[in-house]
ChimeraX commands (.cxc) that place a marker at each C-alpha (Angstrom):
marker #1 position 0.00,0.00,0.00 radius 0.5
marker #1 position 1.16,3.63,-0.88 radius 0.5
marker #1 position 1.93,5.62,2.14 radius 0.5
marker #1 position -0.65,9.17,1.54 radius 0.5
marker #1 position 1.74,12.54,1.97 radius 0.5
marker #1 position 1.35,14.06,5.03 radius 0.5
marker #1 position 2.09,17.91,5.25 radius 0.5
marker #1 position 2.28,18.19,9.10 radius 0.5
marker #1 position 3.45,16.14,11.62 radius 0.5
marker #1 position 1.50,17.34,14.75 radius 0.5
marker #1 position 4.25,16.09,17.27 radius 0.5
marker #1 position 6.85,18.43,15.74 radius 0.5
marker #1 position 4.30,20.72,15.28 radius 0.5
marker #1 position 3.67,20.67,19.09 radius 0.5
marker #1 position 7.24,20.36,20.04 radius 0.5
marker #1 position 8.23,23.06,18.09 radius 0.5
marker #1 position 6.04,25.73,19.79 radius 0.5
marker #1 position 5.49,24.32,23.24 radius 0.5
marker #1 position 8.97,22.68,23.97 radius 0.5
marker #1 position 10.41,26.26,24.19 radius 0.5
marker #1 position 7.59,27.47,26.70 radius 0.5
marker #1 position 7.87,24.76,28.81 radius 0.5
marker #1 position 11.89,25.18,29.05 radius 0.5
marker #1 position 11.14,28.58,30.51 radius 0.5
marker #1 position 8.18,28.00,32.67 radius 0.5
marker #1 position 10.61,25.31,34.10 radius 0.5
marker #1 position 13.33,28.33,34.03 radius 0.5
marker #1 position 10.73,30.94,35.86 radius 0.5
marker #1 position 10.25,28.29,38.68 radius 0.5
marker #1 position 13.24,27.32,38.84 radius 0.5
marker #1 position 14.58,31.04,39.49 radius 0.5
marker #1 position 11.28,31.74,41.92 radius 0.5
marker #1 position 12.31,28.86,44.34 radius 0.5
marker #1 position 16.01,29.55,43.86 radius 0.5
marker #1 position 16.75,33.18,43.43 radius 0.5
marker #1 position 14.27,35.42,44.46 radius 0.5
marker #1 position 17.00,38.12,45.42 radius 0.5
marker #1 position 17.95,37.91,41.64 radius 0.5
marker #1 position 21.89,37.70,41.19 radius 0.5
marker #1 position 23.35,35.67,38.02 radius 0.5
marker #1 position 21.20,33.21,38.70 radius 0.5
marker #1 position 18.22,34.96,37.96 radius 0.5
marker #1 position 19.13,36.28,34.81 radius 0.5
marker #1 position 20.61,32.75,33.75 radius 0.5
marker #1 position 17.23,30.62,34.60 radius 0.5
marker #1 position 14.97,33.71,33.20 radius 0.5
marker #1 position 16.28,35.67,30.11 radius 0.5
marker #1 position 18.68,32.85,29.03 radius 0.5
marker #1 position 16.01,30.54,28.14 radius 0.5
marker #1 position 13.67,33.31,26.37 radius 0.5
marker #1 position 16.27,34.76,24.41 radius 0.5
marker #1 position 17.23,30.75,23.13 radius 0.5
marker #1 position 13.30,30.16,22.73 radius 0.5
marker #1 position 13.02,33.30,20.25 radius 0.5
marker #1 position 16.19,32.44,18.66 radius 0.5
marker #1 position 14.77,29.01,17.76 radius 0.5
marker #1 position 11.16,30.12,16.78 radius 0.5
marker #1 position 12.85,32.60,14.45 radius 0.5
marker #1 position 16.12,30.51,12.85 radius 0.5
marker #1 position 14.88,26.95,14.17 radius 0.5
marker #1 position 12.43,25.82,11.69 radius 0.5
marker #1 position 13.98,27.04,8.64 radius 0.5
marker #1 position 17.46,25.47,9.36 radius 0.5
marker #1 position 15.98,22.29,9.98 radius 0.5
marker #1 position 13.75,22.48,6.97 radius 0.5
marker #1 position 17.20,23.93,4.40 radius 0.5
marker #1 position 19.02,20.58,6.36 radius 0.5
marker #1 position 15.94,18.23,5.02 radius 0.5
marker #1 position 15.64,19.79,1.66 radius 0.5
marker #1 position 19.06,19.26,0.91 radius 0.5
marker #1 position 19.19,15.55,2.45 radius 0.5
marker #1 position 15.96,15.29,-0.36 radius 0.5
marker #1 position 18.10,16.44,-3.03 radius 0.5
marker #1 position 21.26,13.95,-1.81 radius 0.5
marker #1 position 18.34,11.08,-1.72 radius 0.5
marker #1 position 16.85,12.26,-5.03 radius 0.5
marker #1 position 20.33,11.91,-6.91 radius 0.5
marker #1 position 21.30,8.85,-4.83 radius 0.5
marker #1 position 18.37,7.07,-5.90 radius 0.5
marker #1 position 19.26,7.81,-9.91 radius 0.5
marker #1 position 17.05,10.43,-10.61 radius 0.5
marker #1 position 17.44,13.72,-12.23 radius 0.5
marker #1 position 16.73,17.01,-10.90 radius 0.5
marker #1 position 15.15,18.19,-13.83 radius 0.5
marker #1 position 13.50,21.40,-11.43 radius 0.5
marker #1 position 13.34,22.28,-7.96 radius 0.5
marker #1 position 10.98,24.58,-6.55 radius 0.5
marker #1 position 12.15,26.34,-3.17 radius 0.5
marker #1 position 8.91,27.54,-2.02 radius 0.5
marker #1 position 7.81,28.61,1.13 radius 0.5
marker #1 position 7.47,26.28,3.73 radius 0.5
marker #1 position 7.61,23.64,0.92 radius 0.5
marker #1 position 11.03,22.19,-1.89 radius 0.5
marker #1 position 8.91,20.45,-4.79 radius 0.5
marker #1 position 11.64,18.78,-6.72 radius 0.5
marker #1 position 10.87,16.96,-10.20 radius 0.5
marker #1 position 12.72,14.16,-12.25 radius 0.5
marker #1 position 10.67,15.28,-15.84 radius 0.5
marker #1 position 12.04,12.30,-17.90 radius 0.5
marker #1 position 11.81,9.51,-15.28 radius 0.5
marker #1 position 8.30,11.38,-13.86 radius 0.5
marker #1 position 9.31,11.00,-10.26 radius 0.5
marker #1 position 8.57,14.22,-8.04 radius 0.5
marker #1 position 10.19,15.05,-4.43 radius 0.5
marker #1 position 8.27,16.84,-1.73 radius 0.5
marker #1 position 9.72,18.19,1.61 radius 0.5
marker #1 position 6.96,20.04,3.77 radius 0.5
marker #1 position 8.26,22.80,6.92 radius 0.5
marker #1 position 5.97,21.25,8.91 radius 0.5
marker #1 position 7.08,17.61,8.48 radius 0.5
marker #1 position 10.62,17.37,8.11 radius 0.5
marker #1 position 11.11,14.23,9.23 radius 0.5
marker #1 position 9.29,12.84,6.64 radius 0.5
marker #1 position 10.59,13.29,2.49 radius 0.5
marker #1 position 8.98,12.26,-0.17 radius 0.5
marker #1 position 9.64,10.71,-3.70 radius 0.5
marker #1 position 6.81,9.35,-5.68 radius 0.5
marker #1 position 6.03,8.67,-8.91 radius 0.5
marker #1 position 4.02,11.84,-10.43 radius 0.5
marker #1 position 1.43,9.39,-11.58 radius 0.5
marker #1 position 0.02,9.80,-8.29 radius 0.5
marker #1 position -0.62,13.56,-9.04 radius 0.5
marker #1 position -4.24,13.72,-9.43 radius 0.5
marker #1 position -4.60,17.40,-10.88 radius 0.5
marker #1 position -1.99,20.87,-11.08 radius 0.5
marker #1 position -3.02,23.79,-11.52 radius 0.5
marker #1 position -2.30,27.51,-10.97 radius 0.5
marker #1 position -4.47,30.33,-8.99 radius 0.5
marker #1 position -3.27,33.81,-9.33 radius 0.5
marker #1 position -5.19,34.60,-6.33 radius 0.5
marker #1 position -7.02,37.69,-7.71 radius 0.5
marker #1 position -9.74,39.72,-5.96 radius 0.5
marker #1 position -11.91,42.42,-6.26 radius 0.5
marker #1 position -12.62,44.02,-9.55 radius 0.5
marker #1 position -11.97,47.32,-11.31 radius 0.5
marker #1 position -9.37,49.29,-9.67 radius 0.5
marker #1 position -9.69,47.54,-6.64 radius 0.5
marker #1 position -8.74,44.24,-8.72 radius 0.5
marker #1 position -5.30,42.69,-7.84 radius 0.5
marker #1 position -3.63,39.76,-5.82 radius 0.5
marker #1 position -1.05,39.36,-2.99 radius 0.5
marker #1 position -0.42,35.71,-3.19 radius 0.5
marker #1 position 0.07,33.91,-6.50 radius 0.5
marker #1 position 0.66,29.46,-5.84 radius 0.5
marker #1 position 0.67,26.80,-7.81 radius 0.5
marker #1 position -1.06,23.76,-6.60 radius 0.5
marker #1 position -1.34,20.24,-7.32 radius 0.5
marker #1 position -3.30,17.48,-5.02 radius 0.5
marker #1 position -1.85,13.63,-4.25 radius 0.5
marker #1 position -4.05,10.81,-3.01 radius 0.5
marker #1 position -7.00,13.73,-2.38 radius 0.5
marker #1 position -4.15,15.86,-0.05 radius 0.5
marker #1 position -4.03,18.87,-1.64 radius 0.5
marker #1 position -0.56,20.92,-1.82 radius 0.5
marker #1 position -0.29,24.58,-2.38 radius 0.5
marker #1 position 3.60,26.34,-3.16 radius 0.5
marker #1 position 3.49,29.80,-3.31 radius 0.5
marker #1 position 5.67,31.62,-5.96 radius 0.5
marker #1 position 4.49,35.64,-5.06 radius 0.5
marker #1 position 3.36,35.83,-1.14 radius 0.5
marker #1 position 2.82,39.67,0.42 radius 0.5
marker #1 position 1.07,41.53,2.58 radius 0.5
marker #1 position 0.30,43.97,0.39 radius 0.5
marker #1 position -2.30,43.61,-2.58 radius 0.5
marker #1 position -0.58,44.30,-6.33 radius 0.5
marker #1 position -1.97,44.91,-9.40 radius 0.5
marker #1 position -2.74,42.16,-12.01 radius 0.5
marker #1 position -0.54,43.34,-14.43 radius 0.5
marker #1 position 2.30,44.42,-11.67 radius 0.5
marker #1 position 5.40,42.68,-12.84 radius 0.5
marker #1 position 5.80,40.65,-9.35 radius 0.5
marker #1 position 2.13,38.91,-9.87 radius 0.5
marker #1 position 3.14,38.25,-13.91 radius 0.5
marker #1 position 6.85,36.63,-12.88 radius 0.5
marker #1 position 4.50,34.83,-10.00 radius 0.5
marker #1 position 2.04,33.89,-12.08 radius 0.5
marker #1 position 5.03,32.93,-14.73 radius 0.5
marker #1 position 6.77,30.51,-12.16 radius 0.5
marker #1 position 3.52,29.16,-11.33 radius 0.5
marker #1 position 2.34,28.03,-14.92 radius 0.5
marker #1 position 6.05,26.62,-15.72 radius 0.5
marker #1 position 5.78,24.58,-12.90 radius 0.5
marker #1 position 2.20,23.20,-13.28 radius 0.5
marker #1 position 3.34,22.43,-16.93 radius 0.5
marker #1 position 6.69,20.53,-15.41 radius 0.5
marker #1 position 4.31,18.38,-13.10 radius 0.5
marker #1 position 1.85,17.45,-15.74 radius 0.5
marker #1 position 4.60,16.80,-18.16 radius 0.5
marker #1 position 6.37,14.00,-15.24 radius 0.5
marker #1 position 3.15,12.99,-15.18 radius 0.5
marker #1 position 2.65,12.00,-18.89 radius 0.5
marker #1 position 6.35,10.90,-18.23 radius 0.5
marker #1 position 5.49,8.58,-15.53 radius 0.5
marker #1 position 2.44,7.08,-17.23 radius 0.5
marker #1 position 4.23,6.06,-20.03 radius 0.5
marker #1 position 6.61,4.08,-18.20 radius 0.5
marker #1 position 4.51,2.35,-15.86 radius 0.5
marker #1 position 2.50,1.16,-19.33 radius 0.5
marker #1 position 5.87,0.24,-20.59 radius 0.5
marker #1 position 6.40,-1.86,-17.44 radius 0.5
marker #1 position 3.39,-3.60,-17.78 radius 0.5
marker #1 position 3.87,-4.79,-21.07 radius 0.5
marker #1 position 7.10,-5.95,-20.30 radius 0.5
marker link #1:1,2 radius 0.2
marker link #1:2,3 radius 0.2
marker link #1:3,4 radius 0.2
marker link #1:4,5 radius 0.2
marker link #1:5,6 radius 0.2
marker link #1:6,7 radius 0.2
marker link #1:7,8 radius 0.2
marker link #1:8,9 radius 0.2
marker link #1:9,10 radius 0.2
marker link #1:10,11 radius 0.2
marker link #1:11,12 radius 0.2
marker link #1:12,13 radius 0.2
marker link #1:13,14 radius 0.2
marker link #1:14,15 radius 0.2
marker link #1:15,16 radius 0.2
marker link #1:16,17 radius 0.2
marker link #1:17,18 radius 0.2
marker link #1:18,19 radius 0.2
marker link #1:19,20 radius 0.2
marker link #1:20,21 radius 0.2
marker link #1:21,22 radius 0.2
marker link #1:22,23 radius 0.2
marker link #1:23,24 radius 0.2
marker link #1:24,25 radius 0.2
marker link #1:25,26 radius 0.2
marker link #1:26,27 radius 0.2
marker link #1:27,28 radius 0.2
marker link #1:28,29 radius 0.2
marker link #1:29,30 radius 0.2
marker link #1:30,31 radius 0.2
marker link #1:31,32 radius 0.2
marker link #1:32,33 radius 0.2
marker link #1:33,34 radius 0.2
marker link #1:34,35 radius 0.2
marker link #1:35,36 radius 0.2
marker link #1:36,37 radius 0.2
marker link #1:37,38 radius 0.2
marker link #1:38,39 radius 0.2
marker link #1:39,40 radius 0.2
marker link #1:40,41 radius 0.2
marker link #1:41,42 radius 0.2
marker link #1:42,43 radius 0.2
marker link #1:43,44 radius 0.2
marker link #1:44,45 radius 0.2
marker link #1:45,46 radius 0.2
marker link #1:46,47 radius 0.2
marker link #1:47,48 radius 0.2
marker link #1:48,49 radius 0.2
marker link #1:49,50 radius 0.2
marker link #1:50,51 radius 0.2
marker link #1:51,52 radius 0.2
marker link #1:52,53 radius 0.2
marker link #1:53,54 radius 0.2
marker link #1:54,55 radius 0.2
marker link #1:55,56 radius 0.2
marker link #1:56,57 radius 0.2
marker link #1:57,58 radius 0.2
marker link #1:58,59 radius 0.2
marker link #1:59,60 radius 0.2
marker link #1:60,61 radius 0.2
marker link #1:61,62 radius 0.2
marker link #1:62,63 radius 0.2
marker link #1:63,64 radius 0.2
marker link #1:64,65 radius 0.2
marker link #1:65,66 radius 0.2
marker link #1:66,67 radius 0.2
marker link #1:67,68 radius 0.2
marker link #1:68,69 radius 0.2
marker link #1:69,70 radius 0.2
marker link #1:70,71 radius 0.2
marker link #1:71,72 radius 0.2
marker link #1:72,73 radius 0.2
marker link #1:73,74 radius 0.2
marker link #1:74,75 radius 0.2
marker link #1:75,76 radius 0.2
marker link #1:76,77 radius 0.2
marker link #1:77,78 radius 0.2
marker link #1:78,79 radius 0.2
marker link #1:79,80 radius 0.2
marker link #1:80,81 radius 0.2
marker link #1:81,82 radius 0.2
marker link #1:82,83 radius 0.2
marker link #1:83,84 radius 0.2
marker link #1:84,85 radius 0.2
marker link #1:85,86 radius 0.2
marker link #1:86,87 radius 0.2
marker link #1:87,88 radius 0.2
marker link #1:88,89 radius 0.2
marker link #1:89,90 radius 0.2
marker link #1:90,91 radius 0.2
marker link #1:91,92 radius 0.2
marker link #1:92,93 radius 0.2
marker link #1:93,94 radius 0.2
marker link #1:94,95 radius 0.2
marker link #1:95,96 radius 0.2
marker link #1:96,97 radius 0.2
marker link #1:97,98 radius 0.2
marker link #1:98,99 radius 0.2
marker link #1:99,100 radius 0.2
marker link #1:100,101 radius 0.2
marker link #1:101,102 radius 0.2
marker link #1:102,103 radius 0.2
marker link #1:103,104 radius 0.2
marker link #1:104,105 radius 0.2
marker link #1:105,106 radius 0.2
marker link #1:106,107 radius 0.2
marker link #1:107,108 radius 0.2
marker link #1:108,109 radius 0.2
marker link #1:109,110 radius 0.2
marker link #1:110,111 radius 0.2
marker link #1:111,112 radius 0.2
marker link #1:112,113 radius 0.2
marker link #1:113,114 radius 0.2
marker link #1:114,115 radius 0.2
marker link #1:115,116 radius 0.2
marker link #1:116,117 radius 0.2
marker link #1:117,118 radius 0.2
marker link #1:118,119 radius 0.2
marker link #1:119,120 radius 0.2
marker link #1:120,121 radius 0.2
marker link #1:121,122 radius 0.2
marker link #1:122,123 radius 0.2
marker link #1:123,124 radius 0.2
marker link #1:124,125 radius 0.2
marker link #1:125,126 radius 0.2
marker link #1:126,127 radius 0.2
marker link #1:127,128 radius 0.2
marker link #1:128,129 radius 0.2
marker link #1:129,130 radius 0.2
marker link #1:130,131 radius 0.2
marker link #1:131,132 radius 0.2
marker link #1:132,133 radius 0.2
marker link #1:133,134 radius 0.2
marker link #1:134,135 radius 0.2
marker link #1:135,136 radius 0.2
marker link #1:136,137 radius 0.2
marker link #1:137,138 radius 0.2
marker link #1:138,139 radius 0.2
marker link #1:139,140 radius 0.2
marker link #1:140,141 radius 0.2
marker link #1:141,142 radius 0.2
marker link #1:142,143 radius 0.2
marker link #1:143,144 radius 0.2
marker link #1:144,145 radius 0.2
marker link #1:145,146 radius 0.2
marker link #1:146,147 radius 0.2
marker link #1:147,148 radius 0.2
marker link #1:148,149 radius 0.2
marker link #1:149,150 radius 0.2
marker link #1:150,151 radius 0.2
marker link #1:151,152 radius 0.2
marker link #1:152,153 radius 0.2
marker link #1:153,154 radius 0.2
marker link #1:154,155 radius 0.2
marker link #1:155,156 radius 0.2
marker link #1:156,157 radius 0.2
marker link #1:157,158 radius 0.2
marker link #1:158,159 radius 0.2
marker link #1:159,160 radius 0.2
marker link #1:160,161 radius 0.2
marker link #1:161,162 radius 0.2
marker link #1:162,163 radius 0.2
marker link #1:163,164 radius 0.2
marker link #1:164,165 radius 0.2
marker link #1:165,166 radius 0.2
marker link #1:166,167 radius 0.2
marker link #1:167,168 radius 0.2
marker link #1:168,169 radius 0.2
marker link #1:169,170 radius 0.2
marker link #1:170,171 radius 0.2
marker link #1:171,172 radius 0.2
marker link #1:172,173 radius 0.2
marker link #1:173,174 radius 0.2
marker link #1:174,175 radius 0.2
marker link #1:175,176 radius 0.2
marker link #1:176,177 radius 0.2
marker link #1:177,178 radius 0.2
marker link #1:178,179 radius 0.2
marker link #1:179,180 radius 0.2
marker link #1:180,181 radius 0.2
marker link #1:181,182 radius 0.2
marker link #1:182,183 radius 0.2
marker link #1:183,184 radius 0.2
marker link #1:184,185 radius 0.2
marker link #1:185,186 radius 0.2
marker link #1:186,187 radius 0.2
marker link #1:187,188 radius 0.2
marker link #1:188,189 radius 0.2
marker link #1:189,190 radius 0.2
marker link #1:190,191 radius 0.2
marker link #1:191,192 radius 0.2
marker link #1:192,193 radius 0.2
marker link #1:193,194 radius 0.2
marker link #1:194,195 radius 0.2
marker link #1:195,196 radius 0.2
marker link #1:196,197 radius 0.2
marker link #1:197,198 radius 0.2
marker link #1:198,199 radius 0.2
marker link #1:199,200 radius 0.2
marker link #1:200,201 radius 0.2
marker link #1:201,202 radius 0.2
marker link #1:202,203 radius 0.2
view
């Protein structure tokens, strides 16, 4: 049986956020029953662990998540495929093997966990240039492409702001650019893919 993708692993998820909080609750008791006339050891047991806690929510996450995009890459070549086009997106590395139609996934959220597959298993791709409004109040701040695996679907944005931009501001175009190359790239590993698992079969 096909293990289904799964985009967040709620243990790390839970670990991530909460692991640093409990550190210093432990750090804020541990100074109340210890150094209430503050000294070193106050500032040790209190701002130590807070300043280590923002440090990791900030840098944390996205050094563990370069670390597992490149082991994905290492695994990718090891395994004899091609990286025909990677995809650093945020939060998210789509990596594709066009010619052998295998595609890699590493997810922020679930690190632990890489993914190669063939792209057969790519049910649909497509791209949404995220526009709203109309008239002059017509534009987008967050152009993805997105594609969905065993009914999981998987967004990768390629233009994120905060700010809304015009449709024909050159940021949504290279967006929206980036986004139809790679839906094209998918669906062409996907034609790929098909064609060899019918070759296999006839052999």
């Amino acid at each position: 049986m096909e293990e289904k993708i799964k985009k967040v692993n709620l243990l790390y998820l839970l670990g991530y956020i909460f692991v640093p909080i409990i550190i210093c609750a432990l750090g804020y008791a541990l100074c109340y029953f210890c150094f209430r006339d503050g000294g070193t050891g106050a500032v040790l047991t209190t701002m130590v662990p807070s300043i280590l806690a923002v440090v990791w929510w900030i840098f944390g996450g996205s050094l563990i998540f370069r670390k597992k995009t490149k082991e994905l890459e290492q695994r990718f070549n090891a395994e004899g495929y091609k990286r025909n086009q990677t995809f650093y997106g945020r939060g998210k590395t789509v990596v594709l093997d066009i010619e052998k139609g295998m595609l890699g996934i590493c997810f922020f959220w679930n690190p632990c966990q890489t993914y190669i597959l063939p792209a057969t298993r790519v049910e649909k791709a497509w791209v949404d240039d995220g526009k709203m409004g109309s008239g002059f109040m017509e534009g987008s701040s967050r152009v993805s492409f997105l594609f969905t695996i065993d009914g999981i679907k998987v967004r990768v944005d390629t233009f994120a702001s905060n700010q809304r931009f015009r449709m024909d501001d050159k940021r949504i175009l290279t967006g929206i650019s980036k986004a139809d190359m790679m839906v094209q790239n998918i669906n062409e590993a996907k034609a790929h893919s098909e064609k060899n698992s019918t070759k296999k079969t006839e052999k």
